[in-house]
C-alpha positions, 0 to 999 in steps of 0.5 A: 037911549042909545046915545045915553048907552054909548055915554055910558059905556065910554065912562066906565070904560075910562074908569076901568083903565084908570083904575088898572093905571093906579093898580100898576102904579100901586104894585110898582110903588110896592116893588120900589119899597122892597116888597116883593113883587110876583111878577119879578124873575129870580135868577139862580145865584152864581157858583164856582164849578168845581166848588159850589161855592156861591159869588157875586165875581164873573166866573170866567177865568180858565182852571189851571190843573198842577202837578205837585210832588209828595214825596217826603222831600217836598212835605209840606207842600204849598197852595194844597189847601187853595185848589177846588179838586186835588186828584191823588194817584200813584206814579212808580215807586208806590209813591202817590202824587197831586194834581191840583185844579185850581179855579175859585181862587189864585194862590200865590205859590204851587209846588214842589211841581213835578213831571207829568203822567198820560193819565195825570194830563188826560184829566186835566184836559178833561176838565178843560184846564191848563197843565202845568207841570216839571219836566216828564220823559220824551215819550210823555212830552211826545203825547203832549204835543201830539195831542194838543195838551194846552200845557205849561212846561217848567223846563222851559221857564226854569228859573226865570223868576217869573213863572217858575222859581227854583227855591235854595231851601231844598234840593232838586227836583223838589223845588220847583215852584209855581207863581201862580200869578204868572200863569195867565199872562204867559198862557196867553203868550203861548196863545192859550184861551185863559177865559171859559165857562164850565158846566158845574158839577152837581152840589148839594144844597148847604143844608141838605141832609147826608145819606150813608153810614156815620165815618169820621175815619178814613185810612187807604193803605197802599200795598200794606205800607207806605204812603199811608193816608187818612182823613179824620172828620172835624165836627167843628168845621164839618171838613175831614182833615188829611194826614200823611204817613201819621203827619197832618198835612199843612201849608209849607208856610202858615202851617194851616191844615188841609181840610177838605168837603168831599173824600171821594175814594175811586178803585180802578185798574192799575198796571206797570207798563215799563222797567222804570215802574211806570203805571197806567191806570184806568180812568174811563171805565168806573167801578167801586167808590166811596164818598165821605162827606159831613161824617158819612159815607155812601158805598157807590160807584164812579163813571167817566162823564163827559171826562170827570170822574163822577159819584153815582149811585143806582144810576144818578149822580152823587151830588157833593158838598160845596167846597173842596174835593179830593179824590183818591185812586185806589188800585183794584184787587182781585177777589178781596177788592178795594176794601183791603186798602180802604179802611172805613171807620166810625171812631169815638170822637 
């Protein structure tokens, strides 16, 4: 008997394993099939960092951050609508300038590029990107240097044809120009790392819904004049659409509009430092925001995180819409605040 339970055992133990065999080869022949098997790890797709964008491409090439001029001499500009964040601050003169962050996709051509601020430079640090600018005064060249700024100087490669071109169509300084695709090669050169893997900033997903207030309207009106901007909300692409002194704002040579995902409005404090006007503006310490996204907007509050300038609201991050950004400082002012510049409205479309 004992043998015979022996025997018994050593059957039912091979018809187990070879009903476990088939069980697994049957799941893997359904996983060959493209049915979707349990055990299979998903990964989270890939996104450009500053644009939530989703790719199939490594993400490794290094932002580049450009100094781009608005003044009415360099209107239109070029290669605006390409960047993944444009950051608009006033320089002297109540006259605002770019700095455009380029990452997700090359343009061919930058510019008018112009000179460079601390507080220009300090951010493209921050977000760990190669500067590239158009001349600067000694002292601002002195703290570039001084600080290690990874940096691509224009009066260096003036007019060289291969980094930088001085176009016959307009007068100096507003036409100096970018070709962008030299950047890489002659950061390298300068013994620049032209690769880097950025944390990405918070997005929402593409059909999350928005919080706020309904704005299609935006106006920031530095000092009750001049420069006048305005982004006006497009139903149809879901994107606000940028004027400048009533004048859509277009690329130089396809006319496209610049129409961005994200209008994030910063106040921060603002003070002339020289007889040549000179600002120095804060970029560390927060305070009052806007974010304007999809027809809405969300009255909160900006922070310094880790070097970006960051949407929060009661405490957590603000997550913005894949695609591109633009953030406008705004100079605080006493006692009436941001809002005598910002002029947030729900217009009869």
């Amino acid at each position: 008997m004992r043998k015979l339970a022996v025997l018994l055992t050593i059957v039912l133990a091979i018809f187990i394993f070879g009903c476990s065999k088939e069980e697994k080869k049957e799941v893997q022949e359904k996983s060959n099939d493209g049915v979707k098997n349990e055990s299979t790890e998903t990964t989270d797709p890939t996104i450009y960092p500053f644009t939530g964008i989703e790719t199939d491409e490594d993400v490794t090439n290094r932002a580049v951050a450009v100094m781009v001029s608005n003044q009415v001499q360099a209107r239109p500009q070029s290669g605006l609508t390409k960047a993944d964040i444009v950051f608009e601050m006033l320089t002297e003169g109540n006259i605002t300038r770019f700095m455009a962050i380029y990452q997700s996709t090359e343009p061919d051509v930058v510019g008018p590029v112009r000179s460079a601020r601390e507080y220009f430079f300090t951010l493209a640090d921050n977000y760990d990107a190669i500067y590239v600018y158009q001349g600067a005064a000694d002292f601002i060249n002195e703290m570039i240097t001084s600080r290690e700024i990874e940096h691509l100087q224009g009066a260096t490669y003036d007019n060289d044809g291969h980094l930088f071109i001085r176009e016959a169509f307009r007068k100096t300084p507003h036409n100096s120009y970018l070709q962008f695709g030299a950047v890489y090669d002659v950061a390298a050169e300068e013994g620049y790392e032209t690769s880097f893997t950025y944390e990405p900033l918070s997005f929402l997903d593409e059909n999350s819904e928005i919080d706020g207030e309904d704005a299609n309207y935006v106006k920031i009106d530095y000092y009750g004049g001049k420069p006048i901007v305005e982004f006006e909300y497009d139903e149809t692409t879901q994107k606000y659409t940028r004027y400048n002194d009533q004048e859509k704002s277009v690329e130089l040579e396809s006319e496209i509009p610049i129409q961005v995902d994200n209008v994030f409005i910063v106040e921060t404090e603002h003070e002339v430092i020289d007889k040549e006007l000179r600002r120095a503006i804060d970029i560390d310490s927060g305070g009052t925001a806007y974010l304007l996204q999809r027809g809405k907007v969300q009255h909160i509050e900006w922070e310094n995180r880790d070097g970006r300038i960051t949407p929060v609201k009661d405490g957590q991050v603000v997550p913005f819409v894949p695609g591109q950004t633009w953030i406008n400082f705004v100079q605080s002012v006493p006692e009436s605040g941001v809002k005598e510049q910002v002029q947030i409205e729900n217009n009869e479309m």
